[in-house]
Structure formats: C-alpha cells, structure tokens
Backbone bond lengths (Angstrom), bond angles and torsions (degrees), N, CA, C in turn:
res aa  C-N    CA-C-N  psi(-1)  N-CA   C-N-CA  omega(-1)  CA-C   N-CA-C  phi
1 X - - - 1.466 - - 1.521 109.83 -
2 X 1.110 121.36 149.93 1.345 124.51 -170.76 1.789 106.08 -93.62
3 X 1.130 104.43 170.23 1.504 113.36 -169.36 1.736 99.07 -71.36
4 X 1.395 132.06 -38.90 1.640 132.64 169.53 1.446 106.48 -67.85
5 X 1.509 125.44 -12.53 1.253 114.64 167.90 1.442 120.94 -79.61
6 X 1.149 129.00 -27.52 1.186 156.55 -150.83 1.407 99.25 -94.98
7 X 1.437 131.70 -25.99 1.415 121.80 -156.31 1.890 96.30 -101.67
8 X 1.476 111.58 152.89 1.183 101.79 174.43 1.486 118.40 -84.25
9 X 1.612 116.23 167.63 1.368 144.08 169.27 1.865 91.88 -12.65
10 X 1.343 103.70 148.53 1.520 104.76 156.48 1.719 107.97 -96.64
11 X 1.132 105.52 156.28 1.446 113.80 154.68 1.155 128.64 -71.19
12 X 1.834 111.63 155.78 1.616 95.39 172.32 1.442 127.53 -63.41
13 X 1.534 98.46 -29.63 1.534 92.47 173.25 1.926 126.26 -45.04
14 X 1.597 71.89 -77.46 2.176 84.33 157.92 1.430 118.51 -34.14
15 X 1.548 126.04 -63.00 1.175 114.01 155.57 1.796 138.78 -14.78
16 X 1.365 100.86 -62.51 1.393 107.23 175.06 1.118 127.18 -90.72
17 X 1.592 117.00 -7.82 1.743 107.00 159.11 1.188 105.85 -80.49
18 X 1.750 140.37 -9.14 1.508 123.86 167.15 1.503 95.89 -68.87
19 X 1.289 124.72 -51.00 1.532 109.03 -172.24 1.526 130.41 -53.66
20 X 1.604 95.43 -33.21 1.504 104.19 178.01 1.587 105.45 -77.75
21 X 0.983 101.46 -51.04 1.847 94.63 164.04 1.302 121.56 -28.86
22 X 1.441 119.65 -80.78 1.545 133.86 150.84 1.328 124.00 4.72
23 X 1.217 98.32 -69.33 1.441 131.45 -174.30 1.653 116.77 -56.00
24 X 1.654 90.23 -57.38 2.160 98.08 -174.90 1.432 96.64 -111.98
25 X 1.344 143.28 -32.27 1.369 121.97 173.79 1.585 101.64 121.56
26 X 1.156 121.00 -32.89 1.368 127.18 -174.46 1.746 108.98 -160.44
27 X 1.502 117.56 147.38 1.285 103.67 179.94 1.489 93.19 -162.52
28 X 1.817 116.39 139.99 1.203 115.24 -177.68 1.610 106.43 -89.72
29 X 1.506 94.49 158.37 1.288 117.08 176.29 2.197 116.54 -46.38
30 X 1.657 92.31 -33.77 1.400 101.79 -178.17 1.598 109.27 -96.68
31 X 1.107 107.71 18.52 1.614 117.48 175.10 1.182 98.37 -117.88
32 X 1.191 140.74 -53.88 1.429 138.41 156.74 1.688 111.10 -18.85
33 X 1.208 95.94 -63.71 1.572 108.54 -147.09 1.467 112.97 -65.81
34 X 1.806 94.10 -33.84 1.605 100.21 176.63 1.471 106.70 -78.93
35 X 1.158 138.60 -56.49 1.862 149.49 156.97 1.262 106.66 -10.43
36 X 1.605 124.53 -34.69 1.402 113.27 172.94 1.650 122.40 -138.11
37 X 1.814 83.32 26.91 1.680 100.45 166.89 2.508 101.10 49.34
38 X 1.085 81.94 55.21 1.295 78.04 150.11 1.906 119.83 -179.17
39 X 0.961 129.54 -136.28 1.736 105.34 -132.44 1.925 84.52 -113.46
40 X 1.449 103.36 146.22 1.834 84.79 177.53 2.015 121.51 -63.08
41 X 0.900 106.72 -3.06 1.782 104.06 -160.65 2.072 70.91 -90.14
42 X 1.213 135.91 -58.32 1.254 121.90 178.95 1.336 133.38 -34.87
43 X 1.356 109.41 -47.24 1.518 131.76 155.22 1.637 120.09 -41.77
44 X 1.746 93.86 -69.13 1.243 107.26 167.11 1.603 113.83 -40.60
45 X 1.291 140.95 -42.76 1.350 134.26 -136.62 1.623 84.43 -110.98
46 X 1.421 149.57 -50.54 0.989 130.65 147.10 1.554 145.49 -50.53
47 X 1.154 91.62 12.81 1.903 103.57 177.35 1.832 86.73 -100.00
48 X 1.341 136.91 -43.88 1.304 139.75 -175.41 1.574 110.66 -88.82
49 X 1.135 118.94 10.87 1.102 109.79 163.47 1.161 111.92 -100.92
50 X 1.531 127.09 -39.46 1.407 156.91 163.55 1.500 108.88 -54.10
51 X 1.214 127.84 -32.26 1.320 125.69 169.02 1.421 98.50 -86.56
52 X 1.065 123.86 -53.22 1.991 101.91 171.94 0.969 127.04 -68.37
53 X 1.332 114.95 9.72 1.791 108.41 171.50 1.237 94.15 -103.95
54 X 1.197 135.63 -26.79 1.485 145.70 178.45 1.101 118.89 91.18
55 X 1.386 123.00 55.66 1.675 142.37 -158.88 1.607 94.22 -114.03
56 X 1.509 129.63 -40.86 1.135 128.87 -164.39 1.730 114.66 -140.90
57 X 1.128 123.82 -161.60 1.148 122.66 168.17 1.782 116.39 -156.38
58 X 1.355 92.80 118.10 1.492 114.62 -170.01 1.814 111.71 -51.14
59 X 1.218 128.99 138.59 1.486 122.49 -164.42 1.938 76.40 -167.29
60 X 1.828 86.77 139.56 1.596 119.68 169.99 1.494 95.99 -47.05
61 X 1.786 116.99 107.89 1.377 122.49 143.85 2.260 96.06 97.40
62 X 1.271 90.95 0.32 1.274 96.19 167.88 2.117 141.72 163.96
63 X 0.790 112.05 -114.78 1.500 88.52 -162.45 1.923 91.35 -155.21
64 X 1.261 103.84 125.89 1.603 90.18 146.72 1.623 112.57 -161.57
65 X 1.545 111.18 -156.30 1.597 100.16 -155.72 1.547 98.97 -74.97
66 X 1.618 87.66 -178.45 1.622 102.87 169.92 1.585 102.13 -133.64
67 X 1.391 133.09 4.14 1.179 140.55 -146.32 1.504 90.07 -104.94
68 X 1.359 129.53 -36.31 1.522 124.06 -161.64 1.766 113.87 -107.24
69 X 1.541 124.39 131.22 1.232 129.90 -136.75 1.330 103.06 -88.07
70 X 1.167 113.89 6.84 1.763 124.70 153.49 1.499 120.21 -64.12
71 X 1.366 111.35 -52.77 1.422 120.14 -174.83 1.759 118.12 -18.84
72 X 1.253 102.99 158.04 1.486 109.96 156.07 1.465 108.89 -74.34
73 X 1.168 142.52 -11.45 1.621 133.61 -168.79 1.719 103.80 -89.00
74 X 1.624 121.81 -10.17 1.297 118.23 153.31 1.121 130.73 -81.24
75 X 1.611 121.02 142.99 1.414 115.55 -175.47 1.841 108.86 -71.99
76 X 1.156 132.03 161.90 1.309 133.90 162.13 1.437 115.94 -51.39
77 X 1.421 135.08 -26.18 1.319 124.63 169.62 1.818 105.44 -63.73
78 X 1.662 99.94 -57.89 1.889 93.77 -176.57 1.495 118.00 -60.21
79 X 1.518 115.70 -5.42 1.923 112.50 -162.29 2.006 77.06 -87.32
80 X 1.192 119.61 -48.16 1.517 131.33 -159.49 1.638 97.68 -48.90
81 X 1.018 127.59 -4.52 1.710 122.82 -149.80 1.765 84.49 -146.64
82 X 1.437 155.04 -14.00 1.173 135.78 157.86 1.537 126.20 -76.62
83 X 1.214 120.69 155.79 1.520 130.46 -179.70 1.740 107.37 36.83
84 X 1.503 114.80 22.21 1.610 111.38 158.15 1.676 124.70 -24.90
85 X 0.666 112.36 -21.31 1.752 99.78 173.21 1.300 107.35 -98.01
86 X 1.798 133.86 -28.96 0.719 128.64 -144.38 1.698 72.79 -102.04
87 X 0.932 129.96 -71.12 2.104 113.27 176.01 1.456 113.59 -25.69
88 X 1.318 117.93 -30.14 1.180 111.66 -171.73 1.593 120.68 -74.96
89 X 1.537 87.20 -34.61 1.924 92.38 -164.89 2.162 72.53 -84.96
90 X 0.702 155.89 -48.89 1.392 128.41 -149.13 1.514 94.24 -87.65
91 X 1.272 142.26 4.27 1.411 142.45 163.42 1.624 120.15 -100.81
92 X 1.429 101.00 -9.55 2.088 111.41 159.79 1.499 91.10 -65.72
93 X 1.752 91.14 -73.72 1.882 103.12 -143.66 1.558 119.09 -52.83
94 X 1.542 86.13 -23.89 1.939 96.95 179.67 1.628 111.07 -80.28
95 X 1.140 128.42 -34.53 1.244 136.59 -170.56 1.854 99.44 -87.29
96 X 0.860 120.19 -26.86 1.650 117.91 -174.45 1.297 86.76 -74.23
97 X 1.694 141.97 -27.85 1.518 128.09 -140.32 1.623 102.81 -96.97
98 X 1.975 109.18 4.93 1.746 97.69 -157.29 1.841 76.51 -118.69
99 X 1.453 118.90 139.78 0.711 148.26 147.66 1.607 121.35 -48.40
100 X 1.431 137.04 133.15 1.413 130.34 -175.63 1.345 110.66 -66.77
101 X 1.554 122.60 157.73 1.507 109.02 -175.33 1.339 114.11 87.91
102 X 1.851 131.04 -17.32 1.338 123.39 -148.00 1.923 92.79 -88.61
103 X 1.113 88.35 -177.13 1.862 92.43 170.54 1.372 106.68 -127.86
104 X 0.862 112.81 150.43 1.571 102.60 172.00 2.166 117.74 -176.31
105 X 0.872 101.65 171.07 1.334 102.66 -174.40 1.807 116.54 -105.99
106 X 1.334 104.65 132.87 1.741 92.72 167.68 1.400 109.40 -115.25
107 X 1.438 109.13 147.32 1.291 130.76 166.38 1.484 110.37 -61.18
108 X 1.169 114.09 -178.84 1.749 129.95 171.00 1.536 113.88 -104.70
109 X 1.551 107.08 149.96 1.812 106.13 -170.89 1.200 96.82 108.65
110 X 1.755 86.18 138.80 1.525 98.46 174.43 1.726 116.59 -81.06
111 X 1.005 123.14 10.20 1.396 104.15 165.07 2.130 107.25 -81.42
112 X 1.471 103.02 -21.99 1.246 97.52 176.83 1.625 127.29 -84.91
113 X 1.438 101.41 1.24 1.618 129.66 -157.06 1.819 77.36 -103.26
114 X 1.372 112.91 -46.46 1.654 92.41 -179.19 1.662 107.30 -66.51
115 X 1.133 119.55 -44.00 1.873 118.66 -162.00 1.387 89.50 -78.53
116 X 1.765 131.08 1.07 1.657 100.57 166.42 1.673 96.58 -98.78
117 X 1.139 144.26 12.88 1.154 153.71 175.49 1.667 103.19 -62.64
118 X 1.632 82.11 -80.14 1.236 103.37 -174.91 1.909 121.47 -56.38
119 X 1.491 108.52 -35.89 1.389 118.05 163.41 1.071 114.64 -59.54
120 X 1.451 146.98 -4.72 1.472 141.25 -177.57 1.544 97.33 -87.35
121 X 1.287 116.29 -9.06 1.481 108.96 -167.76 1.931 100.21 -88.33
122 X 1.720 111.14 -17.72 1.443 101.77 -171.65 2.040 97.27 -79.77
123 X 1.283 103.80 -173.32 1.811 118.01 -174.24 1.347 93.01 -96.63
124 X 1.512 114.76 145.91 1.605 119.06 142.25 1.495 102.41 51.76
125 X 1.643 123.54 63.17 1.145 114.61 149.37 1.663 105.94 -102.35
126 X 1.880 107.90 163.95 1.247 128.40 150.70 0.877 107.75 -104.78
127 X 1.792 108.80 129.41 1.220 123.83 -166.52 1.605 104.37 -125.80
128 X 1.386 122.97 139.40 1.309 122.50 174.22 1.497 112.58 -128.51
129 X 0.967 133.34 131.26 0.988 148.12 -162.69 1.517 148.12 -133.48
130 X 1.330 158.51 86.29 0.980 153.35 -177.94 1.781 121.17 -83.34
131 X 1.080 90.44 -11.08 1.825 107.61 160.12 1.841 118.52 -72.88
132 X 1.319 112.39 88.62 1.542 95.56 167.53 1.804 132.16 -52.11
133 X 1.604 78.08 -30.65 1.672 75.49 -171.20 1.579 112.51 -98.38
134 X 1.426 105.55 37.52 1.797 118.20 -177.39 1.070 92.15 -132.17
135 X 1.410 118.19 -42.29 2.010 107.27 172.22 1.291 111.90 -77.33
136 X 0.996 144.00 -0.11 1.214 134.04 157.36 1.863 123.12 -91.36
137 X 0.955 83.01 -16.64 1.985 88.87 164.85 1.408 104.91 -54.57
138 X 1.184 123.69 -44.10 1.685 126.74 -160.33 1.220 107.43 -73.43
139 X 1.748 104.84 158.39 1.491 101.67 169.21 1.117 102.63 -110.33
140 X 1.601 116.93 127.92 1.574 113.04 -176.63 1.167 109.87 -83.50
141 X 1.547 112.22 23.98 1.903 107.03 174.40 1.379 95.68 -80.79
142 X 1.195 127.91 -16.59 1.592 133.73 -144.19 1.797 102.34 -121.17
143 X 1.282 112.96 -39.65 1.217 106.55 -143.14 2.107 91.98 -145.45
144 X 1.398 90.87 149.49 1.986 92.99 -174.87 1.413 101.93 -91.17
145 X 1.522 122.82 106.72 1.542 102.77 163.46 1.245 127.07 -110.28
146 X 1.124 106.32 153.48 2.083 114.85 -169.60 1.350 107.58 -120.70
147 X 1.609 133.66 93.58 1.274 139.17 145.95 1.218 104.22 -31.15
148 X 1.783 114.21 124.78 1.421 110.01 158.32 1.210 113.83 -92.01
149 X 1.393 130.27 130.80 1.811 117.10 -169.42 1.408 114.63 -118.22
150 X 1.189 104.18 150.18 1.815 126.30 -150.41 1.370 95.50 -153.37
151 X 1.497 104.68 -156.48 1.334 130.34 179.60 1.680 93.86 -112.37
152 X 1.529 97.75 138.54 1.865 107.78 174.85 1.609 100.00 -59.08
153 X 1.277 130.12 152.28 1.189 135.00 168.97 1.283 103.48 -119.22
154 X 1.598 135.77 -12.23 1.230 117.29 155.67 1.871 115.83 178.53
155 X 1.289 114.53 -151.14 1.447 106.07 -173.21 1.468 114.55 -64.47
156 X 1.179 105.26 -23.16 1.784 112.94 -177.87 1.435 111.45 -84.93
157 X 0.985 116.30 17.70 2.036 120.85 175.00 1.169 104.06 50.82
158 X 1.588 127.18 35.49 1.507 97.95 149.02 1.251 118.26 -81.94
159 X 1.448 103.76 -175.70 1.728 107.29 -174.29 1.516 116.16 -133.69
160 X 1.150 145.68 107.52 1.626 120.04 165.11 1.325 106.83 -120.58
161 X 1.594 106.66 -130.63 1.448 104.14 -141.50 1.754 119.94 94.27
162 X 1.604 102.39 151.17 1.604 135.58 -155.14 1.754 78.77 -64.43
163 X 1.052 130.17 -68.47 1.668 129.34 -175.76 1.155 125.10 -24.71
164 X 1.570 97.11 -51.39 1.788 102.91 175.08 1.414 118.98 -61.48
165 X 1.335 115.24 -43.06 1.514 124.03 -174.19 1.618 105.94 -72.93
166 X 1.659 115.65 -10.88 1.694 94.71 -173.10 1.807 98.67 -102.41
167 X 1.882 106.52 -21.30 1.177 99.05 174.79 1.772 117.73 -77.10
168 X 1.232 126.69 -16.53 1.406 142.21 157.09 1.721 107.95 -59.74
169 X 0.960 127.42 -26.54 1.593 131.51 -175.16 1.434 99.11 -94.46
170 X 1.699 128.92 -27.23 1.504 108.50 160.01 1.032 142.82 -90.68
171 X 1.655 110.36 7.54 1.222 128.62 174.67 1.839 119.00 -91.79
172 X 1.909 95.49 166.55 1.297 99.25 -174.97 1.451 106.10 -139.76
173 X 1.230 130.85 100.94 1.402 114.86 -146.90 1.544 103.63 -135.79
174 X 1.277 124.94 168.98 1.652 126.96 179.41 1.340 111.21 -84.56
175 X 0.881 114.93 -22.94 2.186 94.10 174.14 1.593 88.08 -159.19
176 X 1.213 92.93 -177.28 1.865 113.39 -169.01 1.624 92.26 -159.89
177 X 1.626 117.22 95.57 1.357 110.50 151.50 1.744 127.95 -102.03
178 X 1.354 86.57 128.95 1.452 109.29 -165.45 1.234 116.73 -106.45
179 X 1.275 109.03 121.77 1.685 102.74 167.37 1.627 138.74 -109.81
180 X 1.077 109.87 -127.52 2.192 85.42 -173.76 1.436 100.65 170.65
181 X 1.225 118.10 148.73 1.496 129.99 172.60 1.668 100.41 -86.24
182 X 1.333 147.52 -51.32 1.381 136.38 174.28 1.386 121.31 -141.23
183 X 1.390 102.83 164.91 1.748 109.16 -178.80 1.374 108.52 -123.53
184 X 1.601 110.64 92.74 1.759 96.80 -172.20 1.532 117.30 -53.37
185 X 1.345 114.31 -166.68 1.486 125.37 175.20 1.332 116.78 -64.63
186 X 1.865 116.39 -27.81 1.344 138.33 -142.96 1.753 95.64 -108.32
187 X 1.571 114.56 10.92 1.355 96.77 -144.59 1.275 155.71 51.92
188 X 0.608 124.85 42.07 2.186 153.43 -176.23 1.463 102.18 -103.27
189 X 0.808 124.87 104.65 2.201 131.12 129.23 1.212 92.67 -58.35
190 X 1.687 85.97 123.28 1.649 107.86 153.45 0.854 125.47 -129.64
191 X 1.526 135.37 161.17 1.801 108.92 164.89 1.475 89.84 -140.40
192 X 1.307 130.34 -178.95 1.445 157.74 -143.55 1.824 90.13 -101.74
193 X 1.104 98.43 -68.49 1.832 110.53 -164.39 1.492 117.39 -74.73
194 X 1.209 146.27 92.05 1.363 162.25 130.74 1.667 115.48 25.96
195 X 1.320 106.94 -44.40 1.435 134.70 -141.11 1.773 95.64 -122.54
196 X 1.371 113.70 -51.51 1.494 97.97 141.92 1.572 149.58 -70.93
197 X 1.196 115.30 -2.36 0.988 127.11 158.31 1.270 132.45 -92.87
198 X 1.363 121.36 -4.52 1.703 124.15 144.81 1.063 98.29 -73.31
199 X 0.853 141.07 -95.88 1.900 127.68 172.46 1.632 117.61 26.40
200 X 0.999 100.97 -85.37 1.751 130.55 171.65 1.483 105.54 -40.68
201 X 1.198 101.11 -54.10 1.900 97.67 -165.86 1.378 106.09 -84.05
202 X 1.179 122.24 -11.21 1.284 134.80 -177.34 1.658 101.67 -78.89
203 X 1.299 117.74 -76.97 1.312 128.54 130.29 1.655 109.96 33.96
204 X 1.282 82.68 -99.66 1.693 126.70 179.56 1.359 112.74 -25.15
205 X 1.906 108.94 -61.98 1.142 106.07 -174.47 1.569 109.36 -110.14
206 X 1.521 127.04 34.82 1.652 125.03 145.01 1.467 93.30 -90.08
207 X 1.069 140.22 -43.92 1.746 117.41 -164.19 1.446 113.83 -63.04
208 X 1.467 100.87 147.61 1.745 99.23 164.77 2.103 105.08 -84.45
209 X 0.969 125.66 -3.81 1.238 128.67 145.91 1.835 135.88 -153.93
210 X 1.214 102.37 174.42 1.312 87.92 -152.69 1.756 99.73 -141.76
211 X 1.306 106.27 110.18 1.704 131.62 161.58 1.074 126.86 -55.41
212 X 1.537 142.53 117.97 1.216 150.43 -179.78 1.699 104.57 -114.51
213 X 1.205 107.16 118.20 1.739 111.64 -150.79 1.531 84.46 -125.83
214 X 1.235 122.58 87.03 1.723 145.12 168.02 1.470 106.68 -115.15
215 X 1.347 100.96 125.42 1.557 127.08 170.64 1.844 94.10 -75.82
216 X 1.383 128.88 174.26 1.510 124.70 -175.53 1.561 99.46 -84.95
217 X 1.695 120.21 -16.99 1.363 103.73 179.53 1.125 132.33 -75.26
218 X 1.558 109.40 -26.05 1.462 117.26 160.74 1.833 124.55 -25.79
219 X 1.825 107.70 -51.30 1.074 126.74 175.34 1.671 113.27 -41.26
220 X 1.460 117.68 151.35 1.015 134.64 -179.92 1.748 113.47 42.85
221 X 1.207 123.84 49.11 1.314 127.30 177.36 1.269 111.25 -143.09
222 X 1.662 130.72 150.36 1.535 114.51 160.83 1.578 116.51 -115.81
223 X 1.221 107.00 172.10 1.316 113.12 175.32 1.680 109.11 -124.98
224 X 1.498 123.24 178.21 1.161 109.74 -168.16 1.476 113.21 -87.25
225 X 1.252 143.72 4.09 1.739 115.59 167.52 1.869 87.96 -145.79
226 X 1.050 108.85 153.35 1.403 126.89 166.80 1.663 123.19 -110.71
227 X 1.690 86.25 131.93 1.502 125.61 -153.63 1.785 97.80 -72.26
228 X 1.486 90.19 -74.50 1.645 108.37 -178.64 1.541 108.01 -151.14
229 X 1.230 117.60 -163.71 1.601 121.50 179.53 1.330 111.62 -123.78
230 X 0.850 112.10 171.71 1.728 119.11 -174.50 1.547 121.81 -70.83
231 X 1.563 104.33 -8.72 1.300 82.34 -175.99 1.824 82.61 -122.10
232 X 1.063 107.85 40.11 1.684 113.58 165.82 1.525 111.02 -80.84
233 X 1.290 112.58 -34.53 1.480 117.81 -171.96 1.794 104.63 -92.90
234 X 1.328 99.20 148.88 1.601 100.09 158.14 1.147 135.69 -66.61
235 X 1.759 105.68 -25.63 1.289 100.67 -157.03 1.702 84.86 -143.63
236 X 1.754 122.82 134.95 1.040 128.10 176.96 1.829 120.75 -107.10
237 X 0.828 129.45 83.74 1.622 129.54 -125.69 1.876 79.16 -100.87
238 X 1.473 128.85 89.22 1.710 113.61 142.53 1.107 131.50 -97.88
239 X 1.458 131.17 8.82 1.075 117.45 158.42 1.740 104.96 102.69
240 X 1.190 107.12 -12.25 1.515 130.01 169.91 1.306 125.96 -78.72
C-alpha cells in the first residue's frame, strides 16, 4: 500500500480548505480560522496534515494549491512547457512595445524568459536583469547585459537580495517588465516570495514605465503578499 493509502479519510473541514485553496490560489491561516469558527493552531494542524498527504502546499501564514501548473510545487523545467501559447502571445505584444536602444529591466519566470527570447531579436538594448536564465537568452554581440547579483532563490536562476534593490534604486531606465504569481478580483499583484517583491518595486520605481506581463491565468487568483495594483502599471500586457 502506498503511503496516500495509508493516511486516513479527510474531514469536511480539510475537505473545504482544499476547495477554498483551489478555488482563490492562496488563503491565510486567519481566514481559515474565522470561515470555520475555530482556533488558528486547528487550522494550522490541518494545513500539515494536508501538506503531508500532498493535497496542498504549506506557505508562511498560510496554505495554497498544488493542483494548478502555476504553483511553486513545479519545477521550472515543467512551468517552461505550460500555457505555451498563452506566454507566447504576452511575449509578442510586450516585446513589439520596446523600441531599439530602450533600457529596461526583466523580471523572473518563464513567461518573462519567453519576451527575453523574443527581445533578442530588437538592436542595442540595455538589459538588467535578475533572471539568469533571461540574461543568457541574449546575444551580447547585439545587446548590453547586466546581471543583477544576489543570492539564487531557486531552480529557475532568479536572484535577489538587499544589493539588487540598492543597485535598482540607482538606476533610471525606460520600462520595467514585471511579472506576478496572481491578480485578485480587487486588483492586487501578488506574488508568493517577499524577497522578490522588493525586487519588483524597486524595479517599478527606476522605470519611466512599467509592464505587467500576465498570462489570463494569473487572473482571478491570489497569492500571499501584494506587490502593486493593476492600475500601478502602464501597460497590462495578456496577450489578449
């Protein structure tokens, strides 16, 4: 018998924080707790039971899915191979919008790993970067690129750290495309990681404009902390 055979029945409770999980993408422990009127360490103790059965995935202050091919519980090779067309059309429309010569910054994620693909095709960009595996798309016969350097944050070569955000604070640059794990209902960018999101806002405010590079699945989901809002950016790039 396998180790998921072995585990007992879920509860209804348990039951419905996978659904609510499911459902919004992320959910705190103190949203839980009030939703089913009981104490957070209760909450808490069914978010770890549910993460060892492998129903969900455990995150600081709360819980969300593992079922949808966005998640952090995929490696960067399997995220590189989901909703491909839909990276693609938001890695045309964004890359047609920068002029040759421009400067600009990329975010981390492979939807932004496609629009540096496609950006190797413009002349004479400055490129800044905290994505290893987006600065290396380029040909630096063509184009200036600048690793921003940090600490790796994981299999997908991004990078942060306090460095990135002070060398991003001396810059002055033509666009900043940014990307994001969700777009609530309320308008909110969010993303999962803390540490990438100084990054971003840092980002954010050296550009004289600023790209929001969302595939449509992003839409209607949250993640755990919020970046900026939707109508923070100039430009909302889905590919639509």
């Amino acid at each position: 018998m396998t180790k998921m055979e072995l585990l007992p029945p879920f509860t209804d409770r348990q039951n419905r924080i996978i659904a609510l999980t499911e459902r919004q993408g992320f959910v705190t422990i103190e949203r839980l707790a009030q939703e089913f009127s009981v104490s957070a360490q209760t909450v808490r103790r069914d978010i770890i039971a549910l993460s060892n059965a492998g129903r969900l995935q455990r995150f600081h202050g709360g819980a969300g899915p593992i079922g949808d091919a966005e998640t952090l519980r995929l490696d960067h090779g399997q995220k590189t191979h989901v909703a491909v067309d839909s990276k693609m059309a938001v890695a045309q429309a964004a890359s047609g919008l920068i002029p040759d010569g421009s400067s600009l910054y990329l975010d981390v994620g492979t939807t932004v790993e496609y629009t540096a693909r496609q950006l190797n095709g413009c002349n004479e960009l400055r490129i800044f970067t905290n994505s290893i595996r987006a600065a290396l798309t380029f040909d630096p016969k063509r184009h200036e690129v600048h690793v921003l350097g940090g600490r790796i944050a994981g299999n997908d070569g991004s990078l942060v750290g306090e460095e990135i955000v002070m060398t991003l604070n001396g810059l002055r640059i033509d666009f900043a495309m940014i990307a994001c794990s969700a777009i609530d209902n309320r308008g909110r960018v969010m993303d999962f990681d803390m540490s990438k999101i100084a990054v971003k806002k840092a980002a954010m405010a050296a550009a004289d404009s600023s790209m929001l590079l969302a595939t449509p699945s992003k839409f209607g989901r949250t993640a755990l902390s919020t970046l900026a809002t939707h109508d923070d950016f100039d430009r909302v790039i889905t590919g639509e």
